[in-house]
C-alpha positions in Angstrom: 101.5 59.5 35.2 104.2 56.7 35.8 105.5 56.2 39.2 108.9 57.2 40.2 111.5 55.1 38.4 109.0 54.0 35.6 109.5 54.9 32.2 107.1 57.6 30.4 105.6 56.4 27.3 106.3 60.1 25.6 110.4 60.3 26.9 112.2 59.8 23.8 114.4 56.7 23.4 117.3 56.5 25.9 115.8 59.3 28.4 114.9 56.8 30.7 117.7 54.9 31.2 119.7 58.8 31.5 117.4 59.6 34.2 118.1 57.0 36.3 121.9 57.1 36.1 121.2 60.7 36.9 119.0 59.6 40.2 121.7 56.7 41.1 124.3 59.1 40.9 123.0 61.7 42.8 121.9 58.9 45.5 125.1 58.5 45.8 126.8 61.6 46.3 123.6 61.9 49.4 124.7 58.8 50.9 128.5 59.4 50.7 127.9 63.2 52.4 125.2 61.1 55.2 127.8 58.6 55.7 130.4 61.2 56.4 128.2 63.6 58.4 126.8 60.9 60.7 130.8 59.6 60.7 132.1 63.1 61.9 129.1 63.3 64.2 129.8 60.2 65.9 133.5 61.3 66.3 132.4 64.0 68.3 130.6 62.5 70.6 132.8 59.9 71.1 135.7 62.2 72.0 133.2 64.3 74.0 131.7 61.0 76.4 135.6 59.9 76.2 136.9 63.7 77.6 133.7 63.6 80.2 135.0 60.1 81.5 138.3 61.0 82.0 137.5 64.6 83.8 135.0 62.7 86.2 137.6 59.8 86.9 140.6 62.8 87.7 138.2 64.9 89.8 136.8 62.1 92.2 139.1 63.3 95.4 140.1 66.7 96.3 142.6 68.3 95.2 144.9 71.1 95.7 145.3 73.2 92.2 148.7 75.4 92.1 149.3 78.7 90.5 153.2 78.7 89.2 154.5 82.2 90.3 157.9 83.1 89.9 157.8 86.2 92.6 155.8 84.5 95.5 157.6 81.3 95.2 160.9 82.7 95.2 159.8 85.5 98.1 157.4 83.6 100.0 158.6 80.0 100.3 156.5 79.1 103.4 153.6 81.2 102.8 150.2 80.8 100.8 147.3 81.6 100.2 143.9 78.9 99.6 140.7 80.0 98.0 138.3 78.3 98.8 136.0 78.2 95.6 132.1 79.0 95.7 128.7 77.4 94.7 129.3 75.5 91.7 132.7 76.8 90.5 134.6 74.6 88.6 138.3 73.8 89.4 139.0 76.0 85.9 136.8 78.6 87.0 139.2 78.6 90.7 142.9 78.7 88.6 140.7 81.6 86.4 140.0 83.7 89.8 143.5 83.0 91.1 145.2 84.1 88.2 142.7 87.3 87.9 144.2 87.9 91.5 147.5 87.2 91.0 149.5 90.8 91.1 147.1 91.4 95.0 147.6 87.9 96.3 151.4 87.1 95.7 152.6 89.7 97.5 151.9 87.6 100.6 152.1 84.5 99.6 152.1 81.4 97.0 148.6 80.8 95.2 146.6 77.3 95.3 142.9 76.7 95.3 141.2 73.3 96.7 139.4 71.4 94.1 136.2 70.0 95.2 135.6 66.2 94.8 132.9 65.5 91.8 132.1 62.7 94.5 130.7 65.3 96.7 131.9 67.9 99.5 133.2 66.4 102.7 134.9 68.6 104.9 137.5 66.0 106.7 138.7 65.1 103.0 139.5 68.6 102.3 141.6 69.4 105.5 143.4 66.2 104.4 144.2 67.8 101.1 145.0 71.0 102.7 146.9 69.5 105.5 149.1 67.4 103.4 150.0 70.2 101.1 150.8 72.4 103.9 153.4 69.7 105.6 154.7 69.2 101.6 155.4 72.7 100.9 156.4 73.2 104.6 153.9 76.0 104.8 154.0 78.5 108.1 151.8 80.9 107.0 148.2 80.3 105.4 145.9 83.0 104.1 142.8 81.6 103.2 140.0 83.5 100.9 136.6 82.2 101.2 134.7 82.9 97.8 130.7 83.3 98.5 130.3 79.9 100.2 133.4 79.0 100.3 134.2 81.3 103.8 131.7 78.8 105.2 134.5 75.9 104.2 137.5 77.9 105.1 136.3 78.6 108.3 135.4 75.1 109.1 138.6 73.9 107.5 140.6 76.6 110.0 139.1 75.2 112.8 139.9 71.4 111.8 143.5 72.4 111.1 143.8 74.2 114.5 142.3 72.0 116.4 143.2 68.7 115.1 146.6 69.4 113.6 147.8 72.5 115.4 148.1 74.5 112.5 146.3 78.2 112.9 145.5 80.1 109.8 146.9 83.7 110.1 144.0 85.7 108.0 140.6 84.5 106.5 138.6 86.8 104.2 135.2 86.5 103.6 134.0 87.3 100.3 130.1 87.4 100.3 129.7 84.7 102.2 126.5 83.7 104.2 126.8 82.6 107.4 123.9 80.9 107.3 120.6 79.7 104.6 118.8 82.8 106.2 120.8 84.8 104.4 120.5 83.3 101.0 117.7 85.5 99.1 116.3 82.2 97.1 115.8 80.5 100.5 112.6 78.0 99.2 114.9 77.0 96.0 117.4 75.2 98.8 114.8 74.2 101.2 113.6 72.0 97.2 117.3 71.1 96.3 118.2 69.5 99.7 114.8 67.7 99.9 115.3 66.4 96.7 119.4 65.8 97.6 118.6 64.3 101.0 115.9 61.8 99.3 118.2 60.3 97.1 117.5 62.2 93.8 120.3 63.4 91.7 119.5 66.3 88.8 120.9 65.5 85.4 123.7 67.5 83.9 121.4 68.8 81.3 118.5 69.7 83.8 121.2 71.9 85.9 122.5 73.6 82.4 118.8 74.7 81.8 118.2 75.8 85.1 121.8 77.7 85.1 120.5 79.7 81.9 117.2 80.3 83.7 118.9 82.0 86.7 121.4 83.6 85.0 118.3 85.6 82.8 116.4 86.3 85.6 119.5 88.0 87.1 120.5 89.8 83.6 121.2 92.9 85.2 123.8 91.4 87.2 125.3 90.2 84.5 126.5 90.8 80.8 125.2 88.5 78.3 128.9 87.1 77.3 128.8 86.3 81.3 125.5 84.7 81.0 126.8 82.7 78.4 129.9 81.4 79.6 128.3 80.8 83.0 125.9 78.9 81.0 127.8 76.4 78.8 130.2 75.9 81.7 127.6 73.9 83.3 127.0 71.8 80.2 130.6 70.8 79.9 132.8 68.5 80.8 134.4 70.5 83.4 131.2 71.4 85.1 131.2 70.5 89.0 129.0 67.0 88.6 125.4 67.5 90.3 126.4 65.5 93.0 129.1 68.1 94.5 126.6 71.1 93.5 123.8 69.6 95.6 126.2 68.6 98.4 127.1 72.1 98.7 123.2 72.9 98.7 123.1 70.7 101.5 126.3 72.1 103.5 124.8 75.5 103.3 121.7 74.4 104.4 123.0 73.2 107.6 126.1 75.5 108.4 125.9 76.6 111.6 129.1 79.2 112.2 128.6 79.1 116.1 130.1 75.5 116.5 133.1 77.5 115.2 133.1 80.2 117.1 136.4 80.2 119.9 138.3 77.7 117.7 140.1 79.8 115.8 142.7 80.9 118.0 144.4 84.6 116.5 143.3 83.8 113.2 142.3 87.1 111.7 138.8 87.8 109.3 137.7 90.1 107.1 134.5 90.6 105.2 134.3 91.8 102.0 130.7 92.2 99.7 128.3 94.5 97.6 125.0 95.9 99.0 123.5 95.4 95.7 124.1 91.8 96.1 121.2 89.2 94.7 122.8 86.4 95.9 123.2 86.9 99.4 121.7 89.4 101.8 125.0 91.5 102.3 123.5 93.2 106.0 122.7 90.2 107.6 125.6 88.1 106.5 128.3 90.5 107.3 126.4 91.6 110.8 126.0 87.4 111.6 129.8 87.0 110.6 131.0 90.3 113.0 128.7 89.4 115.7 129.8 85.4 116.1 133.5 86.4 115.3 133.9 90.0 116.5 137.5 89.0 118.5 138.5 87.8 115.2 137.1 90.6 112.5 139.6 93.0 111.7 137.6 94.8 109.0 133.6 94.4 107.9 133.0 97.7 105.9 134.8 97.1 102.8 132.9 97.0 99.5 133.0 96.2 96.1 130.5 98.9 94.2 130.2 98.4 90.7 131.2 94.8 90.6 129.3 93.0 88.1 128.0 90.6 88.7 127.7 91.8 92.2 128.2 88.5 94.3 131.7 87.5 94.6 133.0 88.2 91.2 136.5 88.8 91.5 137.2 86.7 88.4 135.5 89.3 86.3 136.2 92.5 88.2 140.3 91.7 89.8 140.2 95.7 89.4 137.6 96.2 92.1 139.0 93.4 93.8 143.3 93.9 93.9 142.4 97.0 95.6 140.6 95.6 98.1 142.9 92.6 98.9 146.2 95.1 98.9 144.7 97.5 101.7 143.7 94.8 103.8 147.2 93.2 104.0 148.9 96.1 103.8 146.9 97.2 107.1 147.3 93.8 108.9 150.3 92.0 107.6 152.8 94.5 106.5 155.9 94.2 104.4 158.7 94.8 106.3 160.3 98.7 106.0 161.3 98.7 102.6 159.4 96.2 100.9 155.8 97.6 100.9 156.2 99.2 97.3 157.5 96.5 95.1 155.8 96.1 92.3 154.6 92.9 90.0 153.0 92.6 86.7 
């Protein structure tokens, strides 16, 4: 048998030379589609490294992300509220849970949320950012809603403004925060992450991504697999919180200590807000550690959110569990004046 390309003594005269025209030009049409596949491909990830670079580079200091609304801007011109976004929630994933809130929280005031710096959390940037937008906006009244972790930073941040500025926050709710790594349920997963943090090791983007599906699995009946997903790829893109700021706020929790806080907030009122069935945080301990350290301060502690899901601090996926909630608590502490209480916004 001839090799490939060789002529065959029994092909008839001209067979050959219309076989390899036949090869040549189906070569061709393979190297042309090749060429424009690997082109395309190429494209992508060009765009994609060039999108990643310029994310990173625009989230390297805090900053404070705004919520246009028409009604609380044109009611409450001094007044707003600051969420103060969990464990590894993107500044997207902040404007998302804002925006899910929107018809409970600007009936008191303006909406914002403080974008964490990709370079890591430090607290005294943050009051900078805060404290500058409040002296822009000429802000008199702050709310400030501390999502899972995130009453941890609003609480320090109160105590900074107060004590440092002399500005007092008038309300801070607590939503499923921990007041301390005790009351994290995957305690000897931090105790790993802030050894490995504190040592100098960073995890790659694409480590964190797999270990974000492998959580979210585990936890499946917390969660719907769309949630799973989303939660998922968020932390494989671009917009993903950089591993830096994720373990830096592995590390703050680790070492929070709420009692250097305690007597610093002056009137400032606090609320606590979770879900027994929480798998995040142990929801007894927290909320007891919270009223105990800050019972002049806690105006309510019993308030739950059944048949959220997931069941830590999801008020981006469950705002109808979650208005509710937020609308009794300032209807009960910081009431409308006479007349007021009932207007409605869509």
């Amino acid at each position: 048998m001839p090799y490939r390309g060789e002529a065959d003594p029994q092909e008839q005269p001209g067979a050959h030379q219309a076989r390899l025209l036949a090869n040549a030009a189906a070569l061709k049409r393979f190297s042309r589609r090749g060429f424009l596949a690997g082109t395309g491909a190429s494209a992508l990830l060009a765009a994609d490294m060039l999108v990643t670079r310029r994310v990173q580079a625009e989230r390297q200091v805090n900053r404070i992300l705004q919520v246009a609304d028409d009604f609380a801007d044109a009611y409450y011109p001094n007044a707003s509220w600051f969420l103060f976004p969990g464990y590894k929630t993107s500044w997207e994933e902040a404007l998302w849970i804002l925006n899910a809130m929107r018809g409970a929280l600007n009936k008191r005031g303006q909406l914002a949320a403080v974008g964490y710096s990709n370079l890591g959390l430090d607290i005294d940037e943050v009051v900078i950012a805060v404290i500058e937008h409040v002296r822009a906006k000429k802000l008199t009244k702050l709310f400030f809603y501390g999502h899972s972790f995130g009453g941890m930073v609003a609480t320090q941040v109160a105590a900074r403004l107060r004590e440092f500025h002399g500005v007092e926050v008038d309300f801070i709710l607590l939503d499923s925060s921990p007041y301390s790594r005790s009351d994290v349920l995957d305690e000897s997963w931090f105790d790993g992450v802030v050894f490995l943090y504190e040592s100098g090791f960073r995890v790659p983007s694409v480590v964190r991504g797999s270990y974000e599906l492998g959580e979210r699995v585990i936890h499946k009946d917390e969660r719907t697999w769309r949630q799973i997903l989303d939660q998922t790829m968020e932390q494989l893109s671009p917009i993903a919180p950089s591993s830096v700021l994720i373990q830096s706020e592995s590390a703050y929790i680790y070492h929070f200590d709420g009692n250097r806080f305690v007597d610093k907030l002056g009137a400032t009122r606090m609320a606590y807000i979770g879900n027994p069935k929480d798998r995040t945080v142990r929801y007894q301990t927290a909320k007891d550690a919270w009223s105990a350290a800050f019972q002049p301060h806690m105006v309510s502690m019993d308030l739950q959110t059944d048949g959220a899901l997931p069941a830590h601090a999801s008020p981006g996926w469950n705002p109808l569990i979650y208005r509710p909630i937020v609308e009794r608590l300032m209807d009960d502490f910081f009431p409308l004046p006479r007349g007021g209480s009932k207007v409605t916004v869509f």
